[in-house]
C-alpha positions as CSV (number, residue, x, y, z in Angstrom):
1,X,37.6,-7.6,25.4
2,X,35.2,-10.5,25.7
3,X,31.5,-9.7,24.8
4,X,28.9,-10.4,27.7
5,X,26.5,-13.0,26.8
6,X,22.9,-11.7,25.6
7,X,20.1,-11.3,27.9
8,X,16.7,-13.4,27.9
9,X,15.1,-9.9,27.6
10,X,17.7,-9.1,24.1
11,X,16.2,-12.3,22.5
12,X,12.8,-12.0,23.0
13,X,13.0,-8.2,21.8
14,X,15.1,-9.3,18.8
15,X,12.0,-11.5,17.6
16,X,9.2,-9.3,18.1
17,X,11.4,-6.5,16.0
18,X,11.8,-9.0,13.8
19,X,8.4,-9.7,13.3
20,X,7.7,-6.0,12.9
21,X,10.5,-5.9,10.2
22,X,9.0,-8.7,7.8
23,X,5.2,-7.2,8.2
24,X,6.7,-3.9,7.0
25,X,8.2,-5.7,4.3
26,X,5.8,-7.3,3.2
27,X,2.8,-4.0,3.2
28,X,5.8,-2.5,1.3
29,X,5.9,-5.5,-1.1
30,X,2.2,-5.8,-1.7
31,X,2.0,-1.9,-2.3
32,X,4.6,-1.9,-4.6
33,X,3.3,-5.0,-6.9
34,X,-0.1,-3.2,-6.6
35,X,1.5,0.2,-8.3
36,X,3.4,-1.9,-10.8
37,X,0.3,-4.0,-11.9
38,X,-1.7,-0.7,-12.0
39,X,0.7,1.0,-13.7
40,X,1.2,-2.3,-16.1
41,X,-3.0,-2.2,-17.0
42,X,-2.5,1.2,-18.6
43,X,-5.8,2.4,-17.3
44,X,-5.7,6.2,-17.3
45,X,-4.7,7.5,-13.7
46,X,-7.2,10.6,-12.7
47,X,-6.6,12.1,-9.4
48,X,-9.2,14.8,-7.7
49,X,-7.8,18.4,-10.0
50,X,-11.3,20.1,-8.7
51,X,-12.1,20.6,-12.3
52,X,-15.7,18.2,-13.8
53,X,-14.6,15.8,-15.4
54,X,-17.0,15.0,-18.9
55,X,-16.5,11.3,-18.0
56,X,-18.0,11.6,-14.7
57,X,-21.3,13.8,-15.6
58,X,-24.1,11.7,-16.0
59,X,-25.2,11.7,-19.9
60,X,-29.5,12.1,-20.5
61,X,-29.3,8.7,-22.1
62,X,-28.4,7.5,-18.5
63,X,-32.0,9.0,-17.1
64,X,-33.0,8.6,-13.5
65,X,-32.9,4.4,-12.8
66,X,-34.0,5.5,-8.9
């Protein structure tokens, strides 16, 4: 069973999924190298809990610079 040569239209296609395929791959590389230096710093990770955070209150030291 022979195979029947691919089509102008098969190539082209080929390509632009190709393309597709190396810009996910590379968002998934940057993303990832961006967790791991994040990660690396050691800064303290604080996500939204809904709960004031002392850190984030303003201290009267601070005062009103507006």
């Amino acid at each position: 069973m022979a195979f029947r040569p691919s089509h102008e239209l098969h190539k082209r296609r080929f390509s632009r999924n190709l393309g597709v395929g190396l810009t996910l791959a590379a968002f998934v590389a940057l993303v990832f190298a961006l967790t791991v230096v994040k990660v690396k710093r050691g800064d303290p990770m604080q996500g939204y809990d809904h709960v004031i955070q002392p850190q984030s209150v303003p201290t009267p030291d601070q005062g009103d610079k507006g």
